[in-house]
C-alpha positions as CSV (number, residue, x, y, z in Angstrom):
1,X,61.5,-95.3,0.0
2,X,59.8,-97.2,-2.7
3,X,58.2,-99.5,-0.5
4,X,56.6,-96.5,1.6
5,X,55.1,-94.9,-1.2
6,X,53.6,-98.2,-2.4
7,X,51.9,-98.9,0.9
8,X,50.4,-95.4,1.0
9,X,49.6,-95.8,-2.8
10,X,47.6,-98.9,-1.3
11,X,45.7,-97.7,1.7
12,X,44.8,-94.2,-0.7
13,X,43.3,-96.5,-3.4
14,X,41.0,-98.6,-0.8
15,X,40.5,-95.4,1.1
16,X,39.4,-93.7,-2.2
17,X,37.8,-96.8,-3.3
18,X,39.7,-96.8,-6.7
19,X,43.2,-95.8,-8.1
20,X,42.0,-93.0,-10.0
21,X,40.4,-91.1,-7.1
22,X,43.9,-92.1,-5.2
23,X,45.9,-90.8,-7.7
24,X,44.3,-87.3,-7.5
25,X,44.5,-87.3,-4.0
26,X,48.3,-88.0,-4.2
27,X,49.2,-85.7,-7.1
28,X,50.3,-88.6,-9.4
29,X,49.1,-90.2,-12.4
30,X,46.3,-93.7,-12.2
31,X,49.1,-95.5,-13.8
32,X,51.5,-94.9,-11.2
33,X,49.2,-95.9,-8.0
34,X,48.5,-99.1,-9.8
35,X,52.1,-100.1,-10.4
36,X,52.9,-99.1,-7.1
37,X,50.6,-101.3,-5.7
38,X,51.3,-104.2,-8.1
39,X,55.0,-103.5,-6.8
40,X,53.5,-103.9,-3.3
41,X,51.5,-107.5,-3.8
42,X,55.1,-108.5,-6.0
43,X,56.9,-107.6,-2.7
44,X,54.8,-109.5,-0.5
45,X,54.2,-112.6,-2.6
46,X,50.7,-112.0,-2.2
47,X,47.6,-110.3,-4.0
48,X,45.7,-107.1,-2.1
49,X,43.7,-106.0,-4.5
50,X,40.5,-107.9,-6.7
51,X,40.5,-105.6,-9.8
52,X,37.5,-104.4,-11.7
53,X,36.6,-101.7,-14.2
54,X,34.5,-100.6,-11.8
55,X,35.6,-101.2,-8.4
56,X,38.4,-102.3,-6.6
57,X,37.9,-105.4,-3.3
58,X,40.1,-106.1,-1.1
59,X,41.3,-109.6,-0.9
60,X,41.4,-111.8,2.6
61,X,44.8,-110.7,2.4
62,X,45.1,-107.4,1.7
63,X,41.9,-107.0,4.5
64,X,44.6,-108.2,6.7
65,X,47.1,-106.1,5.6
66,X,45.1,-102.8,5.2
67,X,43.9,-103.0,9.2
68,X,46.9,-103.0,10.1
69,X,48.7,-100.2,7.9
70,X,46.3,-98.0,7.3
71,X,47.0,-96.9,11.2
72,X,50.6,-96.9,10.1
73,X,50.2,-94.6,7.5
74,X,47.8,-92.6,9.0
75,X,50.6,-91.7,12.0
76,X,53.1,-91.2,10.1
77,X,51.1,-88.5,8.6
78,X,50.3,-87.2,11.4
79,X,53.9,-86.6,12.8
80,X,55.2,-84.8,9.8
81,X,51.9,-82.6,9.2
82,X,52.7,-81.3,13.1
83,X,56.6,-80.9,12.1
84,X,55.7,-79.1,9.0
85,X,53.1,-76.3,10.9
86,X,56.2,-75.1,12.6
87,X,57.9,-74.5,9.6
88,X,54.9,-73.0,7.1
89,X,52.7,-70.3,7.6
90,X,48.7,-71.6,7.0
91,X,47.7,-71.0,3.8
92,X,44.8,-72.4,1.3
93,X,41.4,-73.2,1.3
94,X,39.7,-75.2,4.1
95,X,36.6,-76.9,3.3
96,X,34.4,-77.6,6.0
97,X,31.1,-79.5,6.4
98,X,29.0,-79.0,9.4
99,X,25.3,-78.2,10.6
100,X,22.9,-74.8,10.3
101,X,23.6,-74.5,14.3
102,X,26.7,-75.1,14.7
103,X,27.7,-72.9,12.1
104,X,25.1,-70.2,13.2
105,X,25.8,-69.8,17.1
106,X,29.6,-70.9,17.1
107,X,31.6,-71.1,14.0
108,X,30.5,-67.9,12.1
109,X,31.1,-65.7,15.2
110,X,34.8,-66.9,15.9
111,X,35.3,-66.2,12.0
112,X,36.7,-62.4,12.1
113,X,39.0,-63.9,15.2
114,X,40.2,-66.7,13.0
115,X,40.4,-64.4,9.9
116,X,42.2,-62.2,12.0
117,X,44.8,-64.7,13.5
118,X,45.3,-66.4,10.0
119,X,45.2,-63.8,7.0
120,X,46.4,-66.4,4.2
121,X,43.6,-69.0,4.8
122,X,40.0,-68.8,3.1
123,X,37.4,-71.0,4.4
124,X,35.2,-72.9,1.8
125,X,31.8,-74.0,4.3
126,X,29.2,-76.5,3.3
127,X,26.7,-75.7,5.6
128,X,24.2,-79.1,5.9
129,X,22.1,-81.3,8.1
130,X,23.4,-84.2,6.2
131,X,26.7,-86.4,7.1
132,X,28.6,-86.2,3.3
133,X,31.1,-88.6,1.8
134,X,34.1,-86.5,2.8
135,X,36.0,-88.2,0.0
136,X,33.4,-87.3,-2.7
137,X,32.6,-83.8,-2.0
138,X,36.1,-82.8,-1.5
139,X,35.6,-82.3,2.2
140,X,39.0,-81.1,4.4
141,X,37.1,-81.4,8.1
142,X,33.4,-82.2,8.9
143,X,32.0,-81.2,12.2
144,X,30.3,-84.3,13.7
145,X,27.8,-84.0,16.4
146,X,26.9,-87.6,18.5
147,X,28.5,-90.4,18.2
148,X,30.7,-91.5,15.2
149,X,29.3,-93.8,13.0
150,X,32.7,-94.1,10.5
151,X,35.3,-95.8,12.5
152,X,37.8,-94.7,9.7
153,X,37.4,-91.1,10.6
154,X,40.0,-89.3,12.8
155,X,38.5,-87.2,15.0
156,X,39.2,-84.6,16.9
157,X,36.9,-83.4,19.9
158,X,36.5,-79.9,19.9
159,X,33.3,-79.4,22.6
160,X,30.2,-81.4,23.8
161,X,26.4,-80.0,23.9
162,X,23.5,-80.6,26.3
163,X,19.9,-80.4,25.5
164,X,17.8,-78.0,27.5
165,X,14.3,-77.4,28.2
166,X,13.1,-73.7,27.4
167,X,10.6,-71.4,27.5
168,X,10.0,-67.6,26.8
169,X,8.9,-65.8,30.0
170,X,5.5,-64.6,28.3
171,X,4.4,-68.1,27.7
172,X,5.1,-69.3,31.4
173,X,3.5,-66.3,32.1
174,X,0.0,-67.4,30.7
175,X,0.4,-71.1,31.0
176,X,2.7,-71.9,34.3
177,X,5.8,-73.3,34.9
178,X,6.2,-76.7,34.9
179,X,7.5,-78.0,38.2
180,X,7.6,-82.3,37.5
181,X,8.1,-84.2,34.3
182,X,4.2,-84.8,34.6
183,X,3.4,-81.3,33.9
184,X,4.4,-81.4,30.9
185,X,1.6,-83.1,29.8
186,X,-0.2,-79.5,30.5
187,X,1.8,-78.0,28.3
188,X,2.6,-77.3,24.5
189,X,6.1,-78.8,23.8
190,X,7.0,-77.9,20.3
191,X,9.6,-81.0,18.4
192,X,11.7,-81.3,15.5
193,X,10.0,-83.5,12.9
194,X,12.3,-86.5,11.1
195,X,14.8,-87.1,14.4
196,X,13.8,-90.1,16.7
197,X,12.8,-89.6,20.1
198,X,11.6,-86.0,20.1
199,X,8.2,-86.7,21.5
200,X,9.2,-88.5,24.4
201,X,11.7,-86.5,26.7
202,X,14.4,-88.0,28.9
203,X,14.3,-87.3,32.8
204,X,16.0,-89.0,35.9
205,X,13.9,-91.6,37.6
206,X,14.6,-94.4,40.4
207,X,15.5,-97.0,38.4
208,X,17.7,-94.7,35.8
209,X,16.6,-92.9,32.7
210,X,12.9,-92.4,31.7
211,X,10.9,-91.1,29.1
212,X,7.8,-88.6,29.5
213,X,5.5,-88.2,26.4
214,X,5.2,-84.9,25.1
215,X,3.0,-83.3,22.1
216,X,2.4,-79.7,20.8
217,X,0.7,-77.7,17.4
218,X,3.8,-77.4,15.9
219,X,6.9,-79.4,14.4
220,X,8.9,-78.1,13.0
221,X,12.5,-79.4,10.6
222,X,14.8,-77.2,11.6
223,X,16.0,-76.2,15.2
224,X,16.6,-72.5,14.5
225,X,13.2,-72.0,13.6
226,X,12.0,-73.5,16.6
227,X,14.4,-71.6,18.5
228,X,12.6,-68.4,17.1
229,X,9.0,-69.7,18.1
230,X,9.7,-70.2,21.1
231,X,11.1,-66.8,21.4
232,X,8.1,-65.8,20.2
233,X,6.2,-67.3,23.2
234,X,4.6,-70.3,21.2
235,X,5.7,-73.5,23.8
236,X,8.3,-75.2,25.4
237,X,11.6,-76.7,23.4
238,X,14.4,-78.7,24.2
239,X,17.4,-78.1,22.1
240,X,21.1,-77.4,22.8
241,X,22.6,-75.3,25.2
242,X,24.7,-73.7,22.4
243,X,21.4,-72.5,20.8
244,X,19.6,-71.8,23.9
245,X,22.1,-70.6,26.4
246,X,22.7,-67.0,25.3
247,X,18.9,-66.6,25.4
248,X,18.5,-68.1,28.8
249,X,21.7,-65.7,30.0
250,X,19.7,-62.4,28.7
251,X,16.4,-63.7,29.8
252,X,14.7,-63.9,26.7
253,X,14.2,-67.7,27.6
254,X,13.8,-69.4,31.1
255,X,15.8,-73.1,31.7
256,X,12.6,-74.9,33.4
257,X,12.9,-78.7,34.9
258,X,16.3,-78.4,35.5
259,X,17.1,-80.7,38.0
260,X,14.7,-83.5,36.9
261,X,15.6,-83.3,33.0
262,X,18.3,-85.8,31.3
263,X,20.5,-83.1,29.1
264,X,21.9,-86.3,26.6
265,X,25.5,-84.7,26.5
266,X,26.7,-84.7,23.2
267,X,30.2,-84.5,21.6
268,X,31.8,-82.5,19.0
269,X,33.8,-83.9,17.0
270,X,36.2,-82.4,14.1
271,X,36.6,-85.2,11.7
272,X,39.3,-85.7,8.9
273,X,39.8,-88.8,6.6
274,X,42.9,-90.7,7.6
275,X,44.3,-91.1,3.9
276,X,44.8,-87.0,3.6
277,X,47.9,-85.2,5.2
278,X,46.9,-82.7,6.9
279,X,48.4,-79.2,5.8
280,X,48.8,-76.8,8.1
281,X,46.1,-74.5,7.1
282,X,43.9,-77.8,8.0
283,X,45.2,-77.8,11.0
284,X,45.1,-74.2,12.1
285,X,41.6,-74.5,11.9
286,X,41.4,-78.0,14.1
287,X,43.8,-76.1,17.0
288,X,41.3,-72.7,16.9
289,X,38.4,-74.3,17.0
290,X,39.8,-76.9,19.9
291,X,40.9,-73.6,21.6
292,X,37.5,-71.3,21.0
293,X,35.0,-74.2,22.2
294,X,36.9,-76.8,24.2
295,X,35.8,-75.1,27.5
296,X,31.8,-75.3,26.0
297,X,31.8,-71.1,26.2
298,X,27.6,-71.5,25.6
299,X,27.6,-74.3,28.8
300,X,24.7,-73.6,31.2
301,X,25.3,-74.0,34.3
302,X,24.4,-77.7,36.5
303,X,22.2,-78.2,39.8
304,X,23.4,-75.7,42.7
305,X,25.7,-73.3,39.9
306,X,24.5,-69.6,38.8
307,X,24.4,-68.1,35.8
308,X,27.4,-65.9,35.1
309,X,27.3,-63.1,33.3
């Protein structure tokens, strides 16, 4: 028993970067997360852990050692966080990171359904463009768009996203429609400022994936606010169908260059640290938000498809 509790007292404290942070994670005292993991490096006859009053670095050793049971850990976790959701009814606070759009078109709508479904659970949302230390800011689940850039994050996909190129129907109106990637140099094609690649969009060519110039008046930071300019009639956007699609469904936007255009699918990812046992509350809100947008409900539909209604 001893000797599990000391190996999870280890991969907390490089997880946490520091037996202090560990020990509040754990529910314990500093003290007793580093005695555990002196009990550890006893145990094994050799040493983990390079101590410092300011940091802690692994040794070659312990490297070794913490690649290797930090999965161990992390499934054991797993299996008796599932056994104990059958037994407990969700309850708590849920932190949860994720973006303005995200949050805006998908998560705050489900809300009443979840609030609904799980009475005894109170979401905490930190509502951000930027990736935070999950660690640091206390975070329970993060919602990840693109690829992972922490390989010692466990996700969970809960969706994907595909750009789309949009217009309102009052500014095709006065300008055209664009019928070839070419066009678009006719056109105003509004972009977010700050993200690479936004002035040169992706379409299929002979040879694979090619990029078409594009420049308008206005960039703009945030997507939402573009979203509502182009509403407005201003130019042409491409953001993703979660933002877009109820607009081009009702009409208040048009889908142009469909065929031609690269959408860049995109997953969604709910992401959890490996060195915290899920709860159950935690993992009410993983299974509901798996269940609301695993089937992409704001998906457009592909060459040769219709709208539905």
């Amino acid at each position: 028993m001893e000797s599990s509790l000391a190996m999870v007292a280890f991969v907390r404290a490089v997880e946490c970067k520091g037996f202090t942070a560990a020990a509040q994670d754990l529910g314990v005292t500093p003290s007793a997360v580093s005695k555990l993991v002196t009990r550890l490096e006893r145990r094994l006859g050799v040493r983990l852990l390079q101590r410092s009053t300011r940091h802690l670095a692994l040794t070659a050793e312990g490297e070794i050692y913490f690649e290797r049971i930090q999965r161990i850990v992390a499934e054991i976790e797993d299996v008796e966080s599932d056994v104990m959701r059958f037994g407990q009814q969700p309850r708590g606070r849920v932190r949860i990171s994720l973006g303005t759009a995200f949050a805006t078109y998908a998560l705050v709508p489900a809300i009443p359904e979840f609030m609904a479904r799980y009475p005894e659970v109170s979401l905490d949302l930190v509502v951000t463009e930027y990736n935070v230390d999950m660690v640091e800011a206390g975070i329970d689940i993060a919602i990840r768009i693109g690829p992972l850039g922490d390989v010692n994050l466990v996700a969970r996909r809960i969706g994907e996203l595909e750009r789309v190129i949009a217009a309102a129907p009052a500014y095709l109106e006065r300008h055209g429609v664009p019928h070839s990637p070419e066009d678009l140099a006719n056109h105003n094609c509004l972009t977010l400022a700050g993200i690479a690649g936004q002035s040169e969009w992706p379409f299929h060519g002979v040879n694979g994936v090619r990029s078409v110039a594009v420049k308008g008046n206005i960039v703009v930071n945030n997507a939402e606010t573009l979203y509502e300019l182009a509403l407005l009639g201003t130019g042409l956007i491409r953001l993703a169908d979660l933002i877009v699609g109820p607009a081009i469904r009702s009409g208040r936007l048009v889908a142009v260059l469909v065929d031609e255009h690269q959408p860049e699918t995109l997953p969604v990812n709910a992401v959890c640290t490996p060195a915290r046992r899920r709860p159950p509350r935690v993992d009410a809100v993983i299974q509901f938000l798996r269940e609301k947008f695993a089937s992409v409900p704001w998906r457009l539909p592909h060459k040769g498809e219709r709208l539905s209604p």
